[in-house]
C-alpha positions as CSV (number, residue, x, y, z in Angstrom):
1,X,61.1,138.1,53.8
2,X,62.7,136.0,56.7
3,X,66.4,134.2,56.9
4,X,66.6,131.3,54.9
5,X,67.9,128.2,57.6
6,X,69.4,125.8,55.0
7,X,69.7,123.5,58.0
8,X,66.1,122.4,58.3
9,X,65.7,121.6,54.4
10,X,64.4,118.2,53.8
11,X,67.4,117.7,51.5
12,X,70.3,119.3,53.6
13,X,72.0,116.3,56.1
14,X,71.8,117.0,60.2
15,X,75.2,119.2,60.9
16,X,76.0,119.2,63.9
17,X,79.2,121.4,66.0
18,X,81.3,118.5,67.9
19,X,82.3,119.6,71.4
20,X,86.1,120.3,72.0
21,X,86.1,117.5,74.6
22,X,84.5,114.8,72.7
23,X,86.7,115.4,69.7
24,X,89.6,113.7,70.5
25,X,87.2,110.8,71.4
26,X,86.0,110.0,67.9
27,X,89.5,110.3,66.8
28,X,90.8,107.7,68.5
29,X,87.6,105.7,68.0
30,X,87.9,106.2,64.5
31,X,91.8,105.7,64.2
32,X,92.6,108.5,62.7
33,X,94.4,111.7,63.0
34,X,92.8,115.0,62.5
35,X,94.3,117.2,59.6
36,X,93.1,113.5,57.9
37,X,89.8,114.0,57.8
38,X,88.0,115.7,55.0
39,X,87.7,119.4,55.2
40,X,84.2,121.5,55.3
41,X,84.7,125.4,53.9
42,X,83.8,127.9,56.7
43,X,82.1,128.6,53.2
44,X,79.8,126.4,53.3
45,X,76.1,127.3,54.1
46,X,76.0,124.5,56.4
47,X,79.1,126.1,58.6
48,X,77.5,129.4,57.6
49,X,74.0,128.2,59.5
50,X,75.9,126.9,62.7
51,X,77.9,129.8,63.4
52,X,74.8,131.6,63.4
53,X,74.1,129.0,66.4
54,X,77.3,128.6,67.9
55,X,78.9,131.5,67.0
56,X,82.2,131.8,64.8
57,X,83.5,128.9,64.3
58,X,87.7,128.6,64.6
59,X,89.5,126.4,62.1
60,X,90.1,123.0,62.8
61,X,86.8,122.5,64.6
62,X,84.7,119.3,63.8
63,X,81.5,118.7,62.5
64,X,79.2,116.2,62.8
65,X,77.0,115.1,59.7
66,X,74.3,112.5,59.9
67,X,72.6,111.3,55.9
68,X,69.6,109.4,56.3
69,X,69.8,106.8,53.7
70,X,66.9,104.2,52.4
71,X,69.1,101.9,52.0
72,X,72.0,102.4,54.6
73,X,69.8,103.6,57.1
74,X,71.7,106.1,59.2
75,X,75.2,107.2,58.3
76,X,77.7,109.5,60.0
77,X,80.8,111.8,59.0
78,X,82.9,114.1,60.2
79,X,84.4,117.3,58.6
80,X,86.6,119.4,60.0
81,X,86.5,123.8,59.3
82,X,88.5,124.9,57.2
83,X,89.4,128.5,55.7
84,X,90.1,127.4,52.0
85,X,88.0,128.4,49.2
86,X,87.2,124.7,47.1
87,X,86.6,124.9,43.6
């Protein structure tokens, strides 16, 4: 049996690695400072799936998440990689 890619199920959002460059960007787009943005476990089978891609990811990198909603249409968020365990 093949490798499970939890990033092409219907029900997982797009994730998507933010480049180095383009990070500080968004930040000062959105107005905020990094360490205040939510945190994504390197955990995660999301993060899991992209480092597959990208290789291993280093702490403190941003992601990119895009939920397709009926009623919101398309919404983005960013997470940053984090080493903690979340309960």
């Amino acid at each position: 049996m093949g490798k499970f890619n939890v990033l092409q199920h219907d029900l997982v959002p797009e994730h998507h690695l933010v480049d180095a460059k383009e990070e500080q960007k968004i930040l000062k787009e959105l107005n905020v400072a990094k360490d205040l943005l939510p945190k994504i476990s390197r955990n995660d089978p999301a993060v899991k799936a992209l480092e597959e891609i990208h290789g291993p990811l280093e702490n403190g990198r941003m992601i990119k998440i895009i939920r397709k909603s009926p009623t919101v249409g398309l919404s983005t968020y960013y997470r940053i990689v984090t080493g903690e365990v979340f309960k």
